[in-house]
N, CA, C and O atoms as a GROMACS GRO file, in nm:
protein
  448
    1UNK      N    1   0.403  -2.355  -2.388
    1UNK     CA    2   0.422  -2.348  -2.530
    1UNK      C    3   0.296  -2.402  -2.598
    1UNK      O    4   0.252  -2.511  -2.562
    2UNK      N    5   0.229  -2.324  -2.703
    2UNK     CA    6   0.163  -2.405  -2.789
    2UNK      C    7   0.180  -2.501  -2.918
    2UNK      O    8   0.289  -2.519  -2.973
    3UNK      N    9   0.077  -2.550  -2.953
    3UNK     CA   10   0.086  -2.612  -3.033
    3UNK      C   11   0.051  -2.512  -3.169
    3UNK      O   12  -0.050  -2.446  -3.196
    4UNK      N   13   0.185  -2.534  -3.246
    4UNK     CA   14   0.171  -2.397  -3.399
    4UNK      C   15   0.141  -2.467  -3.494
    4UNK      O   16   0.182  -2.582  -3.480
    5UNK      N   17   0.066  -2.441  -3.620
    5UNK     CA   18   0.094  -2.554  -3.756
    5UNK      C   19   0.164  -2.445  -3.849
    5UNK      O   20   0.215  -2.486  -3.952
    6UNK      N   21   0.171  -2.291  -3.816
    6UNK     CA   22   0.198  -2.236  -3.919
    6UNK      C   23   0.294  -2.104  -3.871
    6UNK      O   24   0.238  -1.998  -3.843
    7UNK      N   25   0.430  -2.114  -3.865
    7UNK     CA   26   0.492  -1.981  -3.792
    7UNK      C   27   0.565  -1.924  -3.923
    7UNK      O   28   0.634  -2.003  -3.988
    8UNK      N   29   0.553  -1.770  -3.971
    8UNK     CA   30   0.612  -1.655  -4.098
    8UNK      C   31   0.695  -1.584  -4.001
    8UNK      O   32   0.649  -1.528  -3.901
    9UNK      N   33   0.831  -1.588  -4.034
    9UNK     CA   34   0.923  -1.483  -4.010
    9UNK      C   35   0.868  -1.339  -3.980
    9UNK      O   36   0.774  -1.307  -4.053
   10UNK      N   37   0.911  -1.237  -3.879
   10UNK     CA   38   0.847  -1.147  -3.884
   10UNK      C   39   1.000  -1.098  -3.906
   10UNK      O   40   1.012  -0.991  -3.966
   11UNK      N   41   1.117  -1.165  -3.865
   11UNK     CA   42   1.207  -1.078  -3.862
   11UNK      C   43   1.340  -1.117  -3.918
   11UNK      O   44   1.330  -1.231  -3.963
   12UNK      N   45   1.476  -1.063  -3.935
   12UNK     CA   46   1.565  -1.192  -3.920
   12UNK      C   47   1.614  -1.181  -3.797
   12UNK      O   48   1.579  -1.108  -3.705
   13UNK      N   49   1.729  -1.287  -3.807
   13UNK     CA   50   1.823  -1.336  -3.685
   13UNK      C   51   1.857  -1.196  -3.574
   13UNK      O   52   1.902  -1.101  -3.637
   14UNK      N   53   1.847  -1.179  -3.472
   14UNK     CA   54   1.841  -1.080  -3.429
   14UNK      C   55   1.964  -1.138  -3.301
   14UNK      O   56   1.914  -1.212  -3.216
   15UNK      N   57   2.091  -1.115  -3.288
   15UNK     CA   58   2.223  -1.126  -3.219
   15UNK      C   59   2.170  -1.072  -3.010
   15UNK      O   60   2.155  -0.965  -2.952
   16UNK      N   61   2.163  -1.196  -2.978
   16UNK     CA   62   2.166  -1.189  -2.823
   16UNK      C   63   2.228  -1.242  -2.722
   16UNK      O   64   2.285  -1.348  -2.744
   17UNK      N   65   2.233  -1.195  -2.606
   17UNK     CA   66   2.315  -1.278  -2.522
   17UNK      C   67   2.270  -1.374  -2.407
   17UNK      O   68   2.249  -1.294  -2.316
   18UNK      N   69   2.247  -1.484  -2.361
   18UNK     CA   70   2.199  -1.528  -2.249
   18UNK      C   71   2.211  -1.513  -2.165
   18UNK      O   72   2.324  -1.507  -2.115
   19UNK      N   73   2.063  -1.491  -2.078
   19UNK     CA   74   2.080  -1.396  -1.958
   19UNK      C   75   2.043  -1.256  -1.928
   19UNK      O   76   1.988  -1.203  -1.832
   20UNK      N   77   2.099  -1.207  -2.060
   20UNK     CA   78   2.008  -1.052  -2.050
   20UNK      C   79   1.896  -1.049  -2.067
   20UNK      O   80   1.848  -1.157  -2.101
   21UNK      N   81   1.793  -0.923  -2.052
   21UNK     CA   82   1.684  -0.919  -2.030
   21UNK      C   83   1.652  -0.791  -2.207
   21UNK      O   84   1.714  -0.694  -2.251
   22UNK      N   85   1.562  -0.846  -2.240
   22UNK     CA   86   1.580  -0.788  -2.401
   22UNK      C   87   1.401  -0.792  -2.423
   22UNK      O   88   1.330  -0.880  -2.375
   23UNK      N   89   1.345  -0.667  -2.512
   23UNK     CA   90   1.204  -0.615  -2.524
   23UNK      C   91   1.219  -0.631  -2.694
   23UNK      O   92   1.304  -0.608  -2.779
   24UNK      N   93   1.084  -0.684  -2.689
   24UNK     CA   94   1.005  -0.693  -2.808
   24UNK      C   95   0.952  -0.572  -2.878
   24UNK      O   96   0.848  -0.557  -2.813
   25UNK      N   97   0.952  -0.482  -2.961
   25UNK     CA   98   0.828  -0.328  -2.886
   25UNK      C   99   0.821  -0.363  -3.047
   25UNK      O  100   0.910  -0.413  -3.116
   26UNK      N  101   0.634  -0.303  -3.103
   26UNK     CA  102   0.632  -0.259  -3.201
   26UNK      C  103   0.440  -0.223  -3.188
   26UNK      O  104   0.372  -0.232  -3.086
   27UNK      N  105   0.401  -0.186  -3.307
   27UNK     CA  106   0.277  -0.195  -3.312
   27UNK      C  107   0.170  -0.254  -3.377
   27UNK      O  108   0.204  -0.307  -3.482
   28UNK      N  109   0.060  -0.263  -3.351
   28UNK     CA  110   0.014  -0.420  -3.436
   28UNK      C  111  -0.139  -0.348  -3.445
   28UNK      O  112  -0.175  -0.269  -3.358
   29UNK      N  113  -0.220  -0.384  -3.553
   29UNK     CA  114  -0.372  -0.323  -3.580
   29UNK      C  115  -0.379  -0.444  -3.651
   29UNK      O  116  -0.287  -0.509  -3.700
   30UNK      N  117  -0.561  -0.478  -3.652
   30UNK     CA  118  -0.598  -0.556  -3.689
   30UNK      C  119  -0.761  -0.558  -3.748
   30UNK      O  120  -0.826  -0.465  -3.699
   31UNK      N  121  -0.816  -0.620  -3.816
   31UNK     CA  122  -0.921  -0.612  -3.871
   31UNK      C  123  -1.033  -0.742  -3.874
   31UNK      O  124  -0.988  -0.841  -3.930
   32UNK      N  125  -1.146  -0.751  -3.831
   32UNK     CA  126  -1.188  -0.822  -3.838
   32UNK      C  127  -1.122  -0.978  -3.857
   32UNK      O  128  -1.151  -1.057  -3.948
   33UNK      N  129  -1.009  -1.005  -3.729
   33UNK     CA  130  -0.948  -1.098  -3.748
   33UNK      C  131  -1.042  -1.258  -3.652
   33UNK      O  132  -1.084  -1.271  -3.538
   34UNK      N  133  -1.040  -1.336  -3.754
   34UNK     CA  134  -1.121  -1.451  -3.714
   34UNK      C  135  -1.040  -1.613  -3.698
   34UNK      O  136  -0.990  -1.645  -3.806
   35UNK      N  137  -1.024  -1.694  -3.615
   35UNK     CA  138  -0.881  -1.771  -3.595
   35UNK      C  139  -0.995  -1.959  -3.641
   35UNK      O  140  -0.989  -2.068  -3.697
   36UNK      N  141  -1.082  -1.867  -3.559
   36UNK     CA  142  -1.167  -2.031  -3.533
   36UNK      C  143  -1.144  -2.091  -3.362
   36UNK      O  144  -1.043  -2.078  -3.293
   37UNK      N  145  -1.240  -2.141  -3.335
   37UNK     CA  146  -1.216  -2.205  -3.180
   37UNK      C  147  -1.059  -2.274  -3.205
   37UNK      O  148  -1.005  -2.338  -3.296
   38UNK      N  149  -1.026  -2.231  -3.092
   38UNK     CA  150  -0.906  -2.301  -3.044
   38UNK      C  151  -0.774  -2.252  -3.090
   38UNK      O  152  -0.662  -2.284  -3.050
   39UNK      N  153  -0.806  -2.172  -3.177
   39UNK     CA  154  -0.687  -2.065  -3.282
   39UNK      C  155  -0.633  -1.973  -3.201
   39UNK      O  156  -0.662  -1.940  -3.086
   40UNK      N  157  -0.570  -1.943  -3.257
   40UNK     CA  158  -0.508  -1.812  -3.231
   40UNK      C  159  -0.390  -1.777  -3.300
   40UNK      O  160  -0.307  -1.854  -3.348
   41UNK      N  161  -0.393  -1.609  -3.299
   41UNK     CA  162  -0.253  -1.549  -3.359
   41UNK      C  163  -0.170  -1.490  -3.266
   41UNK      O  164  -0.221  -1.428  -3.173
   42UNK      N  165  -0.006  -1.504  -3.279
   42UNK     CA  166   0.047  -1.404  -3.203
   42UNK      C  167   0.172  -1.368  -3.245
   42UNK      O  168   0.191  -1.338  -3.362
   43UNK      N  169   0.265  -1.366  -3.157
   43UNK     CA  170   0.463  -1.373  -3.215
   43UNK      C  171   0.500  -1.389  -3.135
   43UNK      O  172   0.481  -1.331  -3.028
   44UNK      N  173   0.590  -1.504  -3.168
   44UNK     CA  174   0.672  -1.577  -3.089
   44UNK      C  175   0.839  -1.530  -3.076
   44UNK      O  176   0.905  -1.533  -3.180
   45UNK      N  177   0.888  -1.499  -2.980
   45UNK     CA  178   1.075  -1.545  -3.012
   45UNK      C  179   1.105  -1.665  -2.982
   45UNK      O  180   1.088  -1.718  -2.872
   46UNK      N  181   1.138  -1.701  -3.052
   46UNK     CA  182   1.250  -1.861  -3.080
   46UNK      C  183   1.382  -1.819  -3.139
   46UNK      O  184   1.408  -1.728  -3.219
   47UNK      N  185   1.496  -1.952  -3.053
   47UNK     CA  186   1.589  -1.970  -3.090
   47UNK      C  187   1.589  -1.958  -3.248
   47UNK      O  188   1.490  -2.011  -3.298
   48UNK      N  189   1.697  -1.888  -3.358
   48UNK     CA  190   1.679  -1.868  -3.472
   48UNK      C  191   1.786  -1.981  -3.568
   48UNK      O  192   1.824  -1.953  -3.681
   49UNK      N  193   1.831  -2.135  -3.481
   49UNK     CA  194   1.900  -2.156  -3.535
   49UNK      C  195   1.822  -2.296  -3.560
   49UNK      O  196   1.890  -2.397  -3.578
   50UNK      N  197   1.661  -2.303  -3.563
   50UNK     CA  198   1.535  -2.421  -3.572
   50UNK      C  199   1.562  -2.466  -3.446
   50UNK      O  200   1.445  -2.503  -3.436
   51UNK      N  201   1.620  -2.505  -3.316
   51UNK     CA  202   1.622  -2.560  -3.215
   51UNK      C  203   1.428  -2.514  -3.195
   51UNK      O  204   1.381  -2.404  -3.227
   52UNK      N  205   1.365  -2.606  -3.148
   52UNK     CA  206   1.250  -2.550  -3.045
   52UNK      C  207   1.258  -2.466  -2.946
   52UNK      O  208   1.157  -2.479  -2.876
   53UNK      N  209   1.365  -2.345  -2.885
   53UNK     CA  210   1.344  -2.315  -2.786
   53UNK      C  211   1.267  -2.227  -2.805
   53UNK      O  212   1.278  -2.159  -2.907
   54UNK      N  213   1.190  -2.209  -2.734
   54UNK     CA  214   1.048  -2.079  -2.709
   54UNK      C  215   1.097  -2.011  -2.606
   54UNK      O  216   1.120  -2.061  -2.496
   55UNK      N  217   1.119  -1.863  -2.642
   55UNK     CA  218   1.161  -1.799  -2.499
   55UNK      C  219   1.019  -1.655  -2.463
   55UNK      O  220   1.006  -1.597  -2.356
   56UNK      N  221   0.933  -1.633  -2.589
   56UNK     CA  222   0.820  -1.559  -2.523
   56UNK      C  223   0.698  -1.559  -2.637
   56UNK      O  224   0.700  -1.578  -2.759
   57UNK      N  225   0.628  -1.540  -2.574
   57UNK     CA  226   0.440  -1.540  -2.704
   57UNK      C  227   0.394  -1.408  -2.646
   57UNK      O  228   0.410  -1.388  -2.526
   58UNK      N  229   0.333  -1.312  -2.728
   58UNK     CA  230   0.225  -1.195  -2.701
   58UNK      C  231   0.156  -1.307  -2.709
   58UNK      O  232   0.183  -1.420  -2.750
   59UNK      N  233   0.000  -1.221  -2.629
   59UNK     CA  234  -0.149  -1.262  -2.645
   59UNK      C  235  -0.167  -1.302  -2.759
   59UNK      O  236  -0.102  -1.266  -2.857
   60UNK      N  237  -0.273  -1.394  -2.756
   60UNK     CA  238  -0.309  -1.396  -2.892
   60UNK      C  239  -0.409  -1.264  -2.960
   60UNK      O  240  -0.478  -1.206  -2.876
   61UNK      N  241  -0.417  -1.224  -3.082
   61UNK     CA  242  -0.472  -1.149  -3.114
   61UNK      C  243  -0.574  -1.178  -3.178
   61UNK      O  244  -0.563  -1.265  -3.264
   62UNK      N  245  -0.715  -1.110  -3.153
   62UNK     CA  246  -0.852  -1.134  -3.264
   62UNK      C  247  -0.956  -1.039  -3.213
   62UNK      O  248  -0.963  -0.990  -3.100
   63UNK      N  249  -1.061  -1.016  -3.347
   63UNK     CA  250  -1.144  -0.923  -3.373
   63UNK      C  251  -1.099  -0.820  -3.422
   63UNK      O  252  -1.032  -0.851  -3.520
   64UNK      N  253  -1.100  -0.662  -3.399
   64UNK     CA  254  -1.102  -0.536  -3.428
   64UNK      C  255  -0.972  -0.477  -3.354
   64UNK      O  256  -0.950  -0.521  -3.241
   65UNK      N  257  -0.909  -0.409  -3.392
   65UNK     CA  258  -0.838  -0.302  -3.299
   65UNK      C  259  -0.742  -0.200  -3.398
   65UNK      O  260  -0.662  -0.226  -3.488
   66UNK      N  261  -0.790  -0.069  -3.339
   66UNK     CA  262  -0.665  -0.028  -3.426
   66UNK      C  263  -0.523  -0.002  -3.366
   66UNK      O  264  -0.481  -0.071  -3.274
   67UNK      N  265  -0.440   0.113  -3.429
   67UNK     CA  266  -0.300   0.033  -3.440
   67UNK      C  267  -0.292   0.106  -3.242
   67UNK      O  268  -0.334   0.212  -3.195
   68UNK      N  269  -0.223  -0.008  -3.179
   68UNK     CA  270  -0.157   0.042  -3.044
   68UNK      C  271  -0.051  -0.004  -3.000
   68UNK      O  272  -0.036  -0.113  -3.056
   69UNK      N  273   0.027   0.013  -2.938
   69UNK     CA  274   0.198  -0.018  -2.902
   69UNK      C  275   0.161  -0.144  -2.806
   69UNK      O  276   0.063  -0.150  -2.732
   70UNK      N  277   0.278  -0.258  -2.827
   70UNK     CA  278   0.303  -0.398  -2.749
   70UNK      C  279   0.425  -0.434  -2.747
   70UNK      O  280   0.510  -0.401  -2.829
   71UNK      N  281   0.434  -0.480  -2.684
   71UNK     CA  282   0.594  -0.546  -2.596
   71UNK      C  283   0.556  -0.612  -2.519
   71UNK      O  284   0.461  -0.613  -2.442
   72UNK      N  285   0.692  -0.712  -2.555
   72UNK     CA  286   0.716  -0.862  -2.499
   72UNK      C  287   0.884  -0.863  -2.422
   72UNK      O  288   0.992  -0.870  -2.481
   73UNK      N  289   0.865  -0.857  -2.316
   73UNK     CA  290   0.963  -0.902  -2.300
   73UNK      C  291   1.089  -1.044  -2.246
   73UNK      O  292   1.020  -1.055  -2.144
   74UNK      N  293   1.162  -1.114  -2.233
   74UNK     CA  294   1.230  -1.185  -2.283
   74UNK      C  295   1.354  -1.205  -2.219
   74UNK      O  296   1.406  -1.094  -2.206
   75UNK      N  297   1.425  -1.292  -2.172
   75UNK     CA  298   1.544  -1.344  -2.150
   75UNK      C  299   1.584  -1.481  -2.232
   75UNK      O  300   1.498  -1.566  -2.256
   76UNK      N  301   1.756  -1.497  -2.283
   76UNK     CA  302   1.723  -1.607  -2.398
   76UNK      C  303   1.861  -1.697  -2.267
   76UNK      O  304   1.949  -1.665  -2.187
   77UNK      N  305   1.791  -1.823  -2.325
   77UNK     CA  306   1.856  -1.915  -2.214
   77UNK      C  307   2.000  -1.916  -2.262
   77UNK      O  308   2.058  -1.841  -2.340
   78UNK      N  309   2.051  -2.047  -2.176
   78UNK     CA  310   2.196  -2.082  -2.233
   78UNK      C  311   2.187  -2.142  -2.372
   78UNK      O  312   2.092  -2.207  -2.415
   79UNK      N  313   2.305  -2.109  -2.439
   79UNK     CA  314   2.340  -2.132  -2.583
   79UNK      C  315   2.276  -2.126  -2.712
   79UNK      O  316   2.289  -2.194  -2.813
   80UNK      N  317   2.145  -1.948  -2.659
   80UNK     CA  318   2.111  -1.913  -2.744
   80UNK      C  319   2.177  -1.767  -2.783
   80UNK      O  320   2.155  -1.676  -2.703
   81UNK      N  321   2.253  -1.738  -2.895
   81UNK     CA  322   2.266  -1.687  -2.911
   81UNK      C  323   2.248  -1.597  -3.018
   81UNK      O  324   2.322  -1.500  -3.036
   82UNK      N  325   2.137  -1.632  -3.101
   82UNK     CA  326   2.069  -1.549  -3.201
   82UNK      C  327   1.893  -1.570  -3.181
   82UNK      O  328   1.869  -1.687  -3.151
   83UNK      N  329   1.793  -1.501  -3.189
   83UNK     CA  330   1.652  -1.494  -3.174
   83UNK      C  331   1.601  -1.461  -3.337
   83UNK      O  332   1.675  -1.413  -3.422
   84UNK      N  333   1.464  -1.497  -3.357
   84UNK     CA  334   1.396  -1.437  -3.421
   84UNK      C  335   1.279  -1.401  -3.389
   84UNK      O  336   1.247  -1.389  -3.271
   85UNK      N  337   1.212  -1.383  -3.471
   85UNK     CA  338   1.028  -1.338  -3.424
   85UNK      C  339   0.948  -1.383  -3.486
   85UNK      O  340   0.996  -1.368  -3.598
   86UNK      N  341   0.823  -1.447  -3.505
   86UNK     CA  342   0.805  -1.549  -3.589
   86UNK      C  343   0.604  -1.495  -3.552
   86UNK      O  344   0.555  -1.478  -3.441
   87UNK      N  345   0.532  -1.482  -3.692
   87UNK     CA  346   0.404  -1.495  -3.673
   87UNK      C  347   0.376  -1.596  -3.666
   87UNK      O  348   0.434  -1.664  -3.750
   88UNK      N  349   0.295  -1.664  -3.590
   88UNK     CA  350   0.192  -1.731  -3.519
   88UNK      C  351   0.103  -1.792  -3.505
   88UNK      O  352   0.020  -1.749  -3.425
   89UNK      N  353   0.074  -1.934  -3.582
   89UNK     CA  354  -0.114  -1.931  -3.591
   89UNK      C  355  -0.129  -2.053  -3.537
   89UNK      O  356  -0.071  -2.152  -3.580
   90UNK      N  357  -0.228  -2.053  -3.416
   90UNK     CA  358  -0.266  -2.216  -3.363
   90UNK      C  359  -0.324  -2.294  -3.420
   90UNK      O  360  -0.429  -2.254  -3.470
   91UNK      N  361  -0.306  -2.362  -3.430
   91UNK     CA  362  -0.375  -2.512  -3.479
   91UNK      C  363  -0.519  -2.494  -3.470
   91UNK      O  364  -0.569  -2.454  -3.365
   92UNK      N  365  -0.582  -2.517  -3.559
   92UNK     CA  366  -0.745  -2.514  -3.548
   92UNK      C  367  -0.774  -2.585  -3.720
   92UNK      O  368  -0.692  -2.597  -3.811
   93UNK      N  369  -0.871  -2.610  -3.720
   93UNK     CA  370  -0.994  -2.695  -3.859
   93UNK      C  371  -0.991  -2.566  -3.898
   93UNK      O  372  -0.947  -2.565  -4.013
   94UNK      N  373  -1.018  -2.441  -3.855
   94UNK     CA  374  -1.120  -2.339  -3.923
   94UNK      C  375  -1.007  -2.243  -3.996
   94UNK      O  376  -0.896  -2.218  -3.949
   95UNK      N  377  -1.063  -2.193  -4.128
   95UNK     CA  378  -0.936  -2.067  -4.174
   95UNK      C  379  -0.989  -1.959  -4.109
   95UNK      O  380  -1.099  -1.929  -4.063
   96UNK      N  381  -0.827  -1.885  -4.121
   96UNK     CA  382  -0.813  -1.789  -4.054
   96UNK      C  383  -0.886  -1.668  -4.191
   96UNK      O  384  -0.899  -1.683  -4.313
   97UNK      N  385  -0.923  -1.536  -4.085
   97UNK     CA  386  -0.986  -1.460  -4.165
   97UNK      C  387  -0.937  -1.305  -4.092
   97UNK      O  388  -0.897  -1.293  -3.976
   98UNK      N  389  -0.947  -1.222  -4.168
   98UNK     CA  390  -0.917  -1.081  -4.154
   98UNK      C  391  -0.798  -1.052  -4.205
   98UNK      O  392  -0.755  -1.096  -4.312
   99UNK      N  393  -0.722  -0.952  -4.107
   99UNK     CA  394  -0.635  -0.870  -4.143
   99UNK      C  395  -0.514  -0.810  -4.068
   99UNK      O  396  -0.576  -0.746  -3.982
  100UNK      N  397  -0.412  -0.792  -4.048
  100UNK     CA  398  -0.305  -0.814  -3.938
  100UNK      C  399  -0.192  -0.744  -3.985
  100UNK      O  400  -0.112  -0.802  -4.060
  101UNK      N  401  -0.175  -0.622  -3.948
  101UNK     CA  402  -0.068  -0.590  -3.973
  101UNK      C  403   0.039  -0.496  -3.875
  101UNK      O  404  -0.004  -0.414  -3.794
  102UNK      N  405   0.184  -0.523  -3.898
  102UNK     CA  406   0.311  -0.509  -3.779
  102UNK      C  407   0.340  -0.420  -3.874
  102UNK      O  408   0.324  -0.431  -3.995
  103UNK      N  409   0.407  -0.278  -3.777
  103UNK     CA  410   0.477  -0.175  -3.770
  103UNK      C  411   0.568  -0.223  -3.677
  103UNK      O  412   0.549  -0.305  -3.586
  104UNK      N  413   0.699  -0.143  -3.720
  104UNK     CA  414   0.815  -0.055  -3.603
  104UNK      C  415   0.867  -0.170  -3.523
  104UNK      O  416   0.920  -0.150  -3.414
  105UNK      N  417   0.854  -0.279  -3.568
  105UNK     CA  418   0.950  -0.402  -3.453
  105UNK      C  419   1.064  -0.397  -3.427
  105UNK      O  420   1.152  -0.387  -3.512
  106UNK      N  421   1.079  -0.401  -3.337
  106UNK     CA  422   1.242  -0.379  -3.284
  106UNK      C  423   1.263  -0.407  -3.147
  106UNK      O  424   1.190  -0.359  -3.061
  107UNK      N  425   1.399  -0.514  -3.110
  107UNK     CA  426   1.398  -0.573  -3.013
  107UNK      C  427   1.563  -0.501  -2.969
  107UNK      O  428   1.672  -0.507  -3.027
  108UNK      N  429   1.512  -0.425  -2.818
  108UNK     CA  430   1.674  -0.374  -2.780
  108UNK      C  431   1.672  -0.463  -2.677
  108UNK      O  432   1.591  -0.555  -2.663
  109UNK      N  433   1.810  -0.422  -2.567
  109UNK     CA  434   1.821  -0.488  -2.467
  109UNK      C  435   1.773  -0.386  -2.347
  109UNK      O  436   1.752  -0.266  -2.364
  110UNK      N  437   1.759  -0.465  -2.208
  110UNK     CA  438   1.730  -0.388  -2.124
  110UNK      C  439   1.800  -0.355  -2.016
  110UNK      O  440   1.792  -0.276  -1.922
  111UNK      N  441   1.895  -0.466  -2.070
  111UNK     CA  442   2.034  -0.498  -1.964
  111UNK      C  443   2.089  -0.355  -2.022
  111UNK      O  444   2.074  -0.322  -2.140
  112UNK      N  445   2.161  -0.268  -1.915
  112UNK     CA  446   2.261  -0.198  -1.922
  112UNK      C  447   2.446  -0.229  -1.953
  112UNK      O  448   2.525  -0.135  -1.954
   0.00000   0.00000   0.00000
């Protein structure tokens, strides 16, 4: 787990079960994104009820890219039973710079 100073809702409460196996999917482009040493951006799922539990992080993201498909996938422990998705920014002195933007998020299950 890292250390965050700053996590934005990407989503709301999203209804899960512990134990199953459940995907992140959406697409993400970015622009001249700049974090500062030691920074970074990404999205997190956490428990959605403030508990700390961390159940997954994408890479962090920076520089250039345009838009391409990512998924995370995920199992939520015992006695979680709602998730959210949460943007991302590590702790660093330096501001963040560029541009970041999410398409098409949507988290199914994978469990049958």
């Amino acid at each position: 787990m890292h250390d965050y100073e700053h996590r934005t809702p990407a989503s709301g409460p999203v209804m899960v079960r512990p134990g199953q196996r459940y995907r992140l999917l959406g697409y993400v482009e970015y622009e001249d994104l700049e974090v500062g040493p030691g920074g970074a951006i990404a999205l997190e799922v956490r428990d959605s009820r403030g508990r700390d539990f961390f159940h997954a992080s994408t890479p962090a993201w920076s520089g250039s890219s345009g838009w391409r498909k990512f998924w995370l996938d995920f199992a939520p422990t015992a006695g979680t039973g709602e998730v959210v998705v949460l943007l991302t920014r590590r702790r660093t002195a330096a501001p963040t710079q560029g541009k970041l933007r999410l398409d098409g998020l949507a988290v199914y299950s994978l469990t049958p």
